[in-house]
N, C-alpha and C positions, 0 to 999 in steps of 0.2 A: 609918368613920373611917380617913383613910391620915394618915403621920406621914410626910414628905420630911424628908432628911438631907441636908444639902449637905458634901461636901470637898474638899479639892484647892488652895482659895485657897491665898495668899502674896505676896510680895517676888519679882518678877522683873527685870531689866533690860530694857531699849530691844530689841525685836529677839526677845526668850524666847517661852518656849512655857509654858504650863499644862493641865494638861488638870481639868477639876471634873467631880467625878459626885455623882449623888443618889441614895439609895440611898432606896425605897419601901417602905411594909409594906403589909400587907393584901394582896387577890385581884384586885386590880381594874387590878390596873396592864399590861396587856397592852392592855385596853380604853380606857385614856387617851389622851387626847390629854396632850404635854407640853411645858414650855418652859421657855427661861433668860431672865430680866429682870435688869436692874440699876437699880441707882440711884447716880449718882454726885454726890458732892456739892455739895449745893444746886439739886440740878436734879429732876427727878421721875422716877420709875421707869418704865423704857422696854425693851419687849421686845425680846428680842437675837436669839434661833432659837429657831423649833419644828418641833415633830415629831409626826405623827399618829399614830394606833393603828396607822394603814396602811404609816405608815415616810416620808412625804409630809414634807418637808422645807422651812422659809421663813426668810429672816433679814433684818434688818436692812441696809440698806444700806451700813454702815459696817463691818458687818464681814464682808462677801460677800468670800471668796475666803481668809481668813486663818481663821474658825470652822469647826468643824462639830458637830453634833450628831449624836447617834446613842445607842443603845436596845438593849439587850438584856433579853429578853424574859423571858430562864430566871433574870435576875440579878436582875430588877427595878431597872432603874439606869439611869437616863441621864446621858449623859455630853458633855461640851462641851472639843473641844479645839481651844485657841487659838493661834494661833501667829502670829511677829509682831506681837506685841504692842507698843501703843504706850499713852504717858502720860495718853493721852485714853480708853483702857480700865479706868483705875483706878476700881474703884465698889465695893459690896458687889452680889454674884452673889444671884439666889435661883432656885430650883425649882418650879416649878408644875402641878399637876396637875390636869386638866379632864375629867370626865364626866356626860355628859348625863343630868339626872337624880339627878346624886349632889353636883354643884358643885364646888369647885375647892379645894385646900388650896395650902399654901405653906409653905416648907422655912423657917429661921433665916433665912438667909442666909450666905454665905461671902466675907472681905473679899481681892478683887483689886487689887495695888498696884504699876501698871509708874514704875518709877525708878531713875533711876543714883545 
């Protein structure tokens, strides 16, 4: 059983930065594969950036150049930080974790809200 936490959501303005982490339990999480999805409203949940056990790195088209993700291993945490944010990033954030064998869990979720 792994339990993801998500934090970091909020209220930012046109142009901010946020960064969200998710903090993992259990042993297993060095071995995951991990990733951020959103879902914004009325629209369906759509992955945002992932990151391998390997540290291999993929994202979304939209938000190439302004994301990134990244992993620490000792912390159990991965962490998405965004900058440049715009009104079309507003969604609720979630955490996801993938291993082969074990399947996938997923975090609450954490609400992202870009607006003046």
């Amino acid at each position: 059983q792994v339990q993801l936490v998500e934090s970091g959501g909020g209220l930012v303005q046109p142009g901010g930065s946020l960064r969200l982490s998710c903090a993992a339990s259990g042993t297993i999480f060095r071995r995951s594969d991990m990733g951020w999805y959103r879902r914004a409203p009325g629209k369906q949940r759509e992955l945002v950036a992932g990151i391998t056990s390997g540290g291999s790195t993929n994202y979304a088209d939209s938000v190439k150049g302004r994301f990134t993700i990244s992993r620490d291993n000792a912390k159990n945490t991965v962490y998405l930080q965004m900058n440049s944010l715009k009104p079309e990033d507003t969604a609720v954030y979630f955490c996801k974790s993938y291993l082969l064998g074990q399947g996938a869990y997923w975090g609450q979720g954490t609400q992202v809200t870009v607006s003046s």
